[in-house]
N, C-alpha and C positions, 0 to 999 in steps of 0.2 A: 390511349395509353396514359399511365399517370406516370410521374416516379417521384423518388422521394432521395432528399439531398441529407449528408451525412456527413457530422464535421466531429474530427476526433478532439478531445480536449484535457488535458491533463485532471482540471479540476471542475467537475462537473457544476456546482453548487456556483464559483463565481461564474460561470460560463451564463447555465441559467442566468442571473443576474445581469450579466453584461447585452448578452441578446433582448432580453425582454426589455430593459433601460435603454438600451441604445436605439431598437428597431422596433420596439411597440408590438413584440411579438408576446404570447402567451403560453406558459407551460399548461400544456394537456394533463400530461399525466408521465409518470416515471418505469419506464418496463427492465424486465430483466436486473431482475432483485435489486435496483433504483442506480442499474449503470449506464444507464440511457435515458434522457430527457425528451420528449415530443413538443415542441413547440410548435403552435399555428400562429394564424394572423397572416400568411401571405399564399402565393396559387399553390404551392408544394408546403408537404411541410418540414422541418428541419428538426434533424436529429440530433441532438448532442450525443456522442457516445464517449465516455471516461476510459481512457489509456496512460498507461503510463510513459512515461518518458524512458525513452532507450527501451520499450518491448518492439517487438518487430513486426511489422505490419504484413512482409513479404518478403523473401529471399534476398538476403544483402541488404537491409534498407531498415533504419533504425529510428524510430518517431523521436521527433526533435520539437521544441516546440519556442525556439528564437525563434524572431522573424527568419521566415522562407519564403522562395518561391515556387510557384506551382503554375501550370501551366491550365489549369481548373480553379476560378474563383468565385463568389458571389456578387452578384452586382442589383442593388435594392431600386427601388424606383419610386422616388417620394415626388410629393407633389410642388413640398416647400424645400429647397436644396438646404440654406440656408440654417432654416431649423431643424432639420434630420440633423447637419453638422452640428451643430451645438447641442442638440443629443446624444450623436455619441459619442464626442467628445467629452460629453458632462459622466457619459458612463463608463470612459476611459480607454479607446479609441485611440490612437496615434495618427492625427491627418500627417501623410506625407506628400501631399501635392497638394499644394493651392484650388480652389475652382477653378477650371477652365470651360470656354466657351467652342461648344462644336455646334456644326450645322445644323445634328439633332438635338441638341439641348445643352444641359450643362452638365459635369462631373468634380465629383470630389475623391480623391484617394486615399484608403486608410487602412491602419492593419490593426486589427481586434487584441486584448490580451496577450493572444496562443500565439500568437507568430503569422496568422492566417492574414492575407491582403481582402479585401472588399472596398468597392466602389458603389457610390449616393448617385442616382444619375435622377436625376429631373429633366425630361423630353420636353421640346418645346412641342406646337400644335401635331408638326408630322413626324415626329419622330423620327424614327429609322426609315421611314417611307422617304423623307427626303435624301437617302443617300441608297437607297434600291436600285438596282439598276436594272431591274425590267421585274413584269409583276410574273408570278409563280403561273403556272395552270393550272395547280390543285393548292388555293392560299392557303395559308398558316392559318391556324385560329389566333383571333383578335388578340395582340397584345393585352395582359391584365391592366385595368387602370389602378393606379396603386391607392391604398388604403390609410 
């Protein structure tokens, strides 16, 4: 199974922009008479899709595009934490946490333009393996090493 990640955004054109500037990702190509952006560069690829602010996504529920929370986010995995962060912060990026030091590695916290939250995570040697608590009997495919 693949699947494919989808991030709604007011302005498509800065979005492009800030994703490719910030995460080293690539515009493919532009579908559905250019209100959707295809970006690769990572294991899925990411969709911009251009919505307006205040049209409705679903029943009661009205796209906002301040900073929000969500309970679904993006979390990238660079190899240099350091320099991802000054990327994309140079691309306009809001860090709202410091780097911190976990078992598995390191994290930075940040929210894009749109309002959207994303986290820079640089694993140390075992990753997430060092905080597993016992191995699977049908393992996961291999974490991607990032790019």
């Amino acid at each position: 199974m693949h699947f494919l990640l989808n991030l709604d955004v007011p302005d498509l054109d800065a979005a492009i922009d800030f994703y490719t500037r910030a995460l080293d990702l690539r515009l493919a190509r532009r579908l559905f008479d250019g209100q959707v952006a295809e970006l690769l560069g990572g294991p899925a690829p990411l969709y911009l899709l251009r919505c307006e602010t205040g049209s409705e996504p679903c029943a009661g529920a009205r796209r906002d595009f301040r900073r929000h929370w969500t309970p679904l986010h993006l979390d990238f995995l660079v190899d240099d934490l350091e320099a991802a962060c000054a990327r994309a912060e140079a691309a306009g990026a809001r860090r709202e946490r410091g780097i911190s030091d976990e078992v598995w590695g390191r994290i930075a916290v940040y929210a894009d333009p749109f309002g959207h939250g994303f986290c820079l995570l640089q694993f140390n040697d075992r990753g997430y393996d060092s905080v597993a608590e016992e191995a699977l009997a049908c393992p996961l495919q291999e974490t991607p090493t990032p790019t």
